[in-house]
VEXKOL-178584 format. One line per field, with one value per atom (N, C-alpha, C): residue number from 1; residue in three letters; atom name; z, y, x. Coordinates in nm, 3 decimals, padded with zeros to 5 digits, always signed. Layout:
<atoms>
resi <- NUM,...
resn <- ala,...
name <- CA,...
z <- Z,...
y <- Y,...
x <- X,...
</atoms>
This chain:
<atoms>
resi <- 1,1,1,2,2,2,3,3,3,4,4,4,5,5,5,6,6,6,7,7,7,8,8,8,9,9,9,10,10,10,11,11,11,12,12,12,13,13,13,14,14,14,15,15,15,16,16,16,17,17,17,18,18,18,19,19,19,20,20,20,21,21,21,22,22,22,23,23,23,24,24,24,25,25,25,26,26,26,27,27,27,28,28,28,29,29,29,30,30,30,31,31,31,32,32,32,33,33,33,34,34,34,35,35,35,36,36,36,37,37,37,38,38,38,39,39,39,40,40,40,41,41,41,42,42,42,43,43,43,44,44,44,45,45,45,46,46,46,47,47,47,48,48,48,49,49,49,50,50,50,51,51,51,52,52,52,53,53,53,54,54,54,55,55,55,56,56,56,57,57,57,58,58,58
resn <- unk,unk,unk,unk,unk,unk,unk,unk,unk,unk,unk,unk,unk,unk,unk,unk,unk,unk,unk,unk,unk,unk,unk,unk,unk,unk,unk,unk,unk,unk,unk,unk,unk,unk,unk,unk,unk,unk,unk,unk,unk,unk,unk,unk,unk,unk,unk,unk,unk,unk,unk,unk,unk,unk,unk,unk,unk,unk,unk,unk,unk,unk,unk,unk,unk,unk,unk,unk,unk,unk,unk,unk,unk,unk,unk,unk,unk,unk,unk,unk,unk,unk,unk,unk,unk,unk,unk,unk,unk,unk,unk,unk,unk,unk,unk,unk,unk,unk,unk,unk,unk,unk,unk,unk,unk,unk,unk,unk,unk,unk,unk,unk,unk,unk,unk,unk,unk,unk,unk,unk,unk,unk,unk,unk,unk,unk,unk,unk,unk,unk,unk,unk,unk,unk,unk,unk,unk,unk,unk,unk,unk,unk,unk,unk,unk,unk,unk,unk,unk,unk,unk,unk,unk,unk,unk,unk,unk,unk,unk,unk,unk,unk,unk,unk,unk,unk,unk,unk,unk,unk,unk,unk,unk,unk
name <- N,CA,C,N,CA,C,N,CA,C,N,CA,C,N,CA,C,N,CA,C,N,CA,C,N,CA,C,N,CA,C,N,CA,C,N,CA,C,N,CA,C,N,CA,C,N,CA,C,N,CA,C,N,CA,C,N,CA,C,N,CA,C,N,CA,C,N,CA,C,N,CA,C,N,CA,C,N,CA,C,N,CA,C,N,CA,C,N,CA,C,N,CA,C,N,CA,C,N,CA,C,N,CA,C,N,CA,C,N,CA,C,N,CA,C,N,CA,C,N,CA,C,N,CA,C,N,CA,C,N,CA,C,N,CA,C,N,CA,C,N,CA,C,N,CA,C,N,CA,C,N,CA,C,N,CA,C,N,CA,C,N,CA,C,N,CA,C,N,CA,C,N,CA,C,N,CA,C,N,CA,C,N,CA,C,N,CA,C,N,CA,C,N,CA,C,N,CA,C,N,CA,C
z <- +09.921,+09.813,+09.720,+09.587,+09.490,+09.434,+09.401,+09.358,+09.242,+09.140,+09.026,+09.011,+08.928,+08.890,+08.853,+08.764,+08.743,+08.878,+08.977,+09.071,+09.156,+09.172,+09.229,+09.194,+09.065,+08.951,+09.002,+08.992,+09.009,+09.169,+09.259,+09.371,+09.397,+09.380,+09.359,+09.291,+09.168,+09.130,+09.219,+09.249,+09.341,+09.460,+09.538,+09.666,+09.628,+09.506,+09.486,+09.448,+09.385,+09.328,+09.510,+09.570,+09.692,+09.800,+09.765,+09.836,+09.809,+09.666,+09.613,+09.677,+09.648,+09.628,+09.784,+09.887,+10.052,+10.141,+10.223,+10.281,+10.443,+10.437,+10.623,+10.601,+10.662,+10.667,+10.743,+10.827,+10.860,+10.800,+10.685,+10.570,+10.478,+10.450,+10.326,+10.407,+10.509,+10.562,+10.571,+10.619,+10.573,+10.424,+10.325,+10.195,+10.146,+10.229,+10.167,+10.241,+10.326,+10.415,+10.313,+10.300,+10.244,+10.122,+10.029,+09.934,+09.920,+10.025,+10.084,+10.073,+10.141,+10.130,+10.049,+09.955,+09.796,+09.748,+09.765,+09.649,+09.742,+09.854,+09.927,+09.857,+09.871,+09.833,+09.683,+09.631,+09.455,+09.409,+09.464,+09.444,+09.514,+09.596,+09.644,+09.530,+09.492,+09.385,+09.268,+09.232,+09.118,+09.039,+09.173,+09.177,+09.211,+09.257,+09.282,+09.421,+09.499,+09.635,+09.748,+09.858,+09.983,+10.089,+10.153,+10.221,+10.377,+10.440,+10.567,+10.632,+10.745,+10.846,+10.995,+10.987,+11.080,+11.132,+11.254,+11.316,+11.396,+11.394,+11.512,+11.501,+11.416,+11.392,+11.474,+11.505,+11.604,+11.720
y <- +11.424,+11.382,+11.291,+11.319,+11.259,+11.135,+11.007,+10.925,+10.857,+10.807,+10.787,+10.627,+10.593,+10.446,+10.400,+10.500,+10.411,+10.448,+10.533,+10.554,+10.423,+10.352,+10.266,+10.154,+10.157,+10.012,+10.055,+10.120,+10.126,+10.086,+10.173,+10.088,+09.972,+09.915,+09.784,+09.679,+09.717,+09.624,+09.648,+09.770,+09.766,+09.693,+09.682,+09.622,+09.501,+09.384,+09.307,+09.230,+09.325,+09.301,+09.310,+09.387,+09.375,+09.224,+09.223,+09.095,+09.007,+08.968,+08.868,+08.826,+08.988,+08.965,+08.969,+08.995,+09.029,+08.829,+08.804,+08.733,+08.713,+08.872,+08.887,+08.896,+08.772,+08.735,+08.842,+08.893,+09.030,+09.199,+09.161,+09.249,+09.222,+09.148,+09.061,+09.115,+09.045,+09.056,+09.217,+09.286,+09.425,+09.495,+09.459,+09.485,+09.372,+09.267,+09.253,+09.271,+09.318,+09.410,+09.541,+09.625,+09.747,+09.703,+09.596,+09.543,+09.510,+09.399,+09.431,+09.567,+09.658,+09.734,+09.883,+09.841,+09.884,+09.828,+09.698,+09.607,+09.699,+09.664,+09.748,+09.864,+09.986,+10.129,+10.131,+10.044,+10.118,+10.030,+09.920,+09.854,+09.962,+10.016,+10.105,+10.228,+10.249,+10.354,+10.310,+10.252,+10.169,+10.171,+10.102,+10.141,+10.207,+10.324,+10.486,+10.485,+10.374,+10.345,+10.377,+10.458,+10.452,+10.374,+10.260,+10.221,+10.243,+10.282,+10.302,+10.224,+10.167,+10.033,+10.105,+10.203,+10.296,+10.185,+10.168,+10.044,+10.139,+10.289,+10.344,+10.357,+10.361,+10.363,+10.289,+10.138,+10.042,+10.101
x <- +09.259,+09.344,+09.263,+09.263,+09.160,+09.290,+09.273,+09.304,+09.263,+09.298,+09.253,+09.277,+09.185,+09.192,+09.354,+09.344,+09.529,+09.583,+09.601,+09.697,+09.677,+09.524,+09.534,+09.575,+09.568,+09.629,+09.798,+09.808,+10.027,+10.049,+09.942,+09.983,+09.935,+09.849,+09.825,+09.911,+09.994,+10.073,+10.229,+10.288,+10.369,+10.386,+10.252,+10.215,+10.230,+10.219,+10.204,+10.376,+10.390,+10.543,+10.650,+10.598,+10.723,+10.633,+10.526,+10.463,+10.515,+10.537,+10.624,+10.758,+10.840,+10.978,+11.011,+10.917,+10.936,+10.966,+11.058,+11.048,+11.013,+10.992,+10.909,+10.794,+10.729,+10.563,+10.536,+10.554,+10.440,+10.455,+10.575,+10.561,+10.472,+10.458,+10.374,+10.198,+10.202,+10.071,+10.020,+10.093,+10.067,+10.022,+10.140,+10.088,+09.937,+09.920,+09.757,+09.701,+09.714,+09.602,+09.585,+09.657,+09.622,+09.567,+09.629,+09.544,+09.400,+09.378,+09.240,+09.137,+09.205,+09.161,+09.131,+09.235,+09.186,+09.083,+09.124,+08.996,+08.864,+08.841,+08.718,+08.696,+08.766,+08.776,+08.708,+08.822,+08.780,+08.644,+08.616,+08.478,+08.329,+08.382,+08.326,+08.288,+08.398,+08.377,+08.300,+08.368,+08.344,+08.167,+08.091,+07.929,+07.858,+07.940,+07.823,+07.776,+07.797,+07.739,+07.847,+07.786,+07.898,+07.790,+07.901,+07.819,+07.863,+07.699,+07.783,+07.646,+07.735,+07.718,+07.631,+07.562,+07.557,+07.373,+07.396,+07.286,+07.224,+07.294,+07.156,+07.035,+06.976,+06.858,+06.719,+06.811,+06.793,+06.664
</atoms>
């Protein structure tokens, strides 16, 4: 599934808007977790780089 900058801008401000308006802390903590992990994703994109953490080489 291909995702687009704005698709992540709408869910990003959604996630943000029910973070707000949410009063169960481990609702909240969920939507910035996935937030988190947008900001990761599309920064990822963002600079042409995938980074992978792979230590076997070792």
């Amino acid at each position: 599934m291909e995702i687009s900058k704005n698709d992540i801008a709408i869910i990003e401000q959604a996630l943000k808007a029910a973070s707000i308006n949410s009063t169960d802390y481990e609702e909240i903590e969920q939507f910035e977790t996935v937030l988190k992990k947008i900001d990761i994703t599309s920064s990822a994109q963002n600079d042409g780089f995938r980074y992978d953490y792979d230590d076997s080489s070792s």
